[in-house]
C-alpha positions as CSV (number, residue, x, y, z in Angstrom):
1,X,-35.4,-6.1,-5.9
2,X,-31.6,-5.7,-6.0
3,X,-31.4,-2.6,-7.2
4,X,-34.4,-1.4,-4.5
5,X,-32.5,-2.8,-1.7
6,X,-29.0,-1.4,-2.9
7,X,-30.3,2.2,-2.8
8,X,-32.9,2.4,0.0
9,X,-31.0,0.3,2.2
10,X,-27.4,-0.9,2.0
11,X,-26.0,2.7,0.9
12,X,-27.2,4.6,3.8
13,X,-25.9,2.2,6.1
14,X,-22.4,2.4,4.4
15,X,-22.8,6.7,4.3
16,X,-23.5,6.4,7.8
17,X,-20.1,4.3,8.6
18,X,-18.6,6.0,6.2
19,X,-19.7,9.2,8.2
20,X,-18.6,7.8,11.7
21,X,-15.5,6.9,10.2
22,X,-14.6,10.1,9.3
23,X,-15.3,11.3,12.7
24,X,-13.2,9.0,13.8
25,X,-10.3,10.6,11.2
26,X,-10.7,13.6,12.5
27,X,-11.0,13.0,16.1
28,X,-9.2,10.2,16.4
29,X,-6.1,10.4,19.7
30,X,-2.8,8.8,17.6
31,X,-2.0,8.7,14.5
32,X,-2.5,5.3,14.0
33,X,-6.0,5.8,14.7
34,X,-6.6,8.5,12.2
35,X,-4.6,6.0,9.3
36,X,-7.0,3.1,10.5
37,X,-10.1,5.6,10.1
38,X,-8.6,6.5,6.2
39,X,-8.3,2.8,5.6
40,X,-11.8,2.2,6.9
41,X,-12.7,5.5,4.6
42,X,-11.3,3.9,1.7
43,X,-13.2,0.1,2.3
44,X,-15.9,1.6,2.6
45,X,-15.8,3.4,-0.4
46,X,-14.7,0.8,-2.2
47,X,-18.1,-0.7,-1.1
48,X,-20.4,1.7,-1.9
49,X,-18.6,2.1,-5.9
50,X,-19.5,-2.2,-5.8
51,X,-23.0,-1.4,-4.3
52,X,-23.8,1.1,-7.4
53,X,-22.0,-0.5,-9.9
54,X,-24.3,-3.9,-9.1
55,X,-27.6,-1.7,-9.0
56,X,-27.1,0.3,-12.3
57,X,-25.4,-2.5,-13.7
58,X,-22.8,-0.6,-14.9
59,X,-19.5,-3.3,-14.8
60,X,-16.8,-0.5,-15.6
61,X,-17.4,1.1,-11.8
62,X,-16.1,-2.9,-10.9
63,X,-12.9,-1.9,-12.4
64,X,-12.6,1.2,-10.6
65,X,-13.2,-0.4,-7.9
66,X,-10.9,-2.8,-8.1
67,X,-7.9,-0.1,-8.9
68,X,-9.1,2.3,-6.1
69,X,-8.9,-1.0,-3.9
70,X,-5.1,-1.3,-4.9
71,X,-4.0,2.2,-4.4
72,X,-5.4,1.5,-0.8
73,X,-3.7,-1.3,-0.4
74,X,-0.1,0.6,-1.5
75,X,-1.0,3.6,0.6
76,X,-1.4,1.6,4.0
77,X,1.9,0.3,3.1
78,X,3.1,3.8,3.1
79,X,1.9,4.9,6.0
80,X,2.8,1.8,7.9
81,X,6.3,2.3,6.9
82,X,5.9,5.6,7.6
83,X,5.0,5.1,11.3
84,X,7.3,2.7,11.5
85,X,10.4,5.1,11.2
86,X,8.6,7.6,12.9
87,X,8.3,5.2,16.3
88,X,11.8,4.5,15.7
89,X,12.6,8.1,16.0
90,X,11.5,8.0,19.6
């Protein structure tokens, strides 16, 4: 049921965010909108690696998961320091 649900269901409606998201990335007015957008991008697929990993069962995707969770983590850090000393600049 699970596994029915994961793949007819919940990982359209995540491709679809995942989708407007990266409209957003593109589109998006400030740079702070476009690093929101890849953060969203990243959550998202963070999400869908969970989504599979519980409907093939497959537990290694969990670990990737969980690493590609913390290099998102680190890179928002980046960028926030990043815009930081660029606002500074102004």
């Amino acid at each position: 049921m699970l596994e029915t649900a994961s793949f007819w269901v919940i990982l359209p409606i995540l491709s679809l965010s995942l989708a407007l998201s990266f409209i957003r990335m593109v589109l998006g007015p400030t740079l702070p909108d476009r690093i929101i957008a890849l953060e969203t991008i990243a959550v998202i697929s963070v999400g869908m690696i969970v989504v599979y990993a519980i409907a093939t069962g497959e537990g290694v995707l969990i670990d990737l998961a969980s690493v590609w969770s913390v290099v998102s983590f680190l890179s928002i850090i980046a960028f926030a320091y990043y815009i930081e000393r660029w606002r500074s600049k102004l």
